[in-house]
C-alpha positions as CSV (number, residue, x, y, z in Angstrom):
1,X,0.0,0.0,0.0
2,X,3.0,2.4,1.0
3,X,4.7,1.2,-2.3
4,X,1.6,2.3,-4.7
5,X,1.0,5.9,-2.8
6,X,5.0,6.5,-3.0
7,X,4.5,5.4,-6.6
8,X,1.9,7.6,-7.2
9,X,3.6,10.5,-5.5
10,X,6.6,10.2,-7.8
11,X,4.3,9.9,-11.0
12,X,2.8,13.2,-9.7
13,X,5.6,15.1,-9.0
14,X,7.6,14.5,-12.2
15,X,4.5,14.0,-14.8
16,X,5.4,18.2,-15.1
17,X,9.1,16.6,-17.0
18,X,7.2,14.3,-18.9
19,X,7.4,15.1,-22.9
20,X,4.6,14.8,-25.5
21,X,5.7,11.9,-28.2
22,X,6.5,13.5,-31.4
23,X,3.9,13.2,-34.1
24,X,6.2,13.6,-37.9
25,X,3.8,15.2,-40.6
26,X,6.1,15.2,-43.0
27,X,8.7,12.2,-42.8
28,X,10.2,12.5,-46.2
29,X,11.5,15.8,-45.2
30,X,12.5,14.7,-41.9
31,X,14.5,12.1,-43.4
32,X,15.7,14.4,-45.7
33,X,16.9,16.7,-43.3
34,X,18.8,13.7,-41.2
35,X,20.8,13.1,-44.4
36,X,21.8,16.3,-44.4
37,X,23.3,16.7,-41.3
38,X,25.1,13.3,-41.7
39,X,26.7,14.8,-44.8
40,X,27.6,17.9,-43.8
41,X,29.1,16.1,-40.2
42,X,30.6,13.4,-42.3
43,X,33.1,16.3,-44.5
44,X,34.6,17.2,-41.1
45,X,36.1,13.8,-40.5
46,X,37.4,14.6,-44.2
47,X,39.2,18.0,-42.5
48,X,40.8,16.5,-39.2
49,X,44.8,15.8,-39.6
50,X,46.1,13.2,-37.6
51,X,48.5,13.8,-35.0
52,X,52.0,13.8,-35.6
53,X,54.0,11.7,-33.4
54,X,56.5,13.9,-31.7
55,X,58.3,11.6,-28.7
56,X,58.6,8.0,-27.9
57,X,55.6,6.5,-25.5
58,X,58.2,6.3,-22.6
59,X,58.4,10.1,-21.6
60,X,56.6,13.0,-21.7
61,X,58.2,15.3,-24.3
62,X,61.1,14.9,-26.8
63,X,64.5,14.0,-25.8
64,X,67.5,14.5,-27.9
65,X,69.4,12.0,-26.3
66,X,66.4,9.2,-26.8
67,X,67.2,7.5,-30.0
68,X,63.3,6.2,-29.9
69,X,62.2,10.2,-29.3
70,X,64.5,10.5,-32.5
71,X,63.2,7.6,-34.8
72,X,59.4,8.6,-34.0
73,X,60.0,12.1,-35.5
74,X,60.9,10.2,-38.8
C-alpha cells in the first residue's frame, strides 16, 4: 500500500518533465533533413589531420638523447 502511494507521488511530481511523443507530418522531409546533417558532419572527419607523433611513449616530451624520441620524428 506504501509502495503504490510513494508510486503515485513520484508519478505526480515529475508528470510536469514528462514530454509529448513526437507526431512527424512530414517524414520524407524529416529524413531528408537527417541526411543532411550526416553529410555535412561526415566532410569534417574529411578536415581533421592526424596527429603527428613527436616523442617515444616512454616520456613525456622529446628527448634528444632518446634514440626512440628521435626515430618517432621520422
Amino acid at each position: 500500500m506504501i509502495k503504490n502511494l510513494w508510486k503515485k507521488f513520484v508519478n505526480w511530481l515529475f508528470s510536469w518533465q514528462r514530454k509529448e511523443p513526437v507526431i512527424l507530418e512530414d517524414e520524407e522531409k524529416y529524413l531528408e533533413e537527417e541526411k543532411a546533417r550526416a553529410d555535412w558532419a561526415e566532410s569534417f572527419k574529411e578536415i581533421i589531420e592526424p596527429v603527428k607523433i613527436d616523442h617515444c611513449g616512454t616520456h613525456l616530451w622529446y628527448k634528444k638523447s632518446c634514440p626512440e624520441c628521435r626515430e618517432a620524428i621520422k
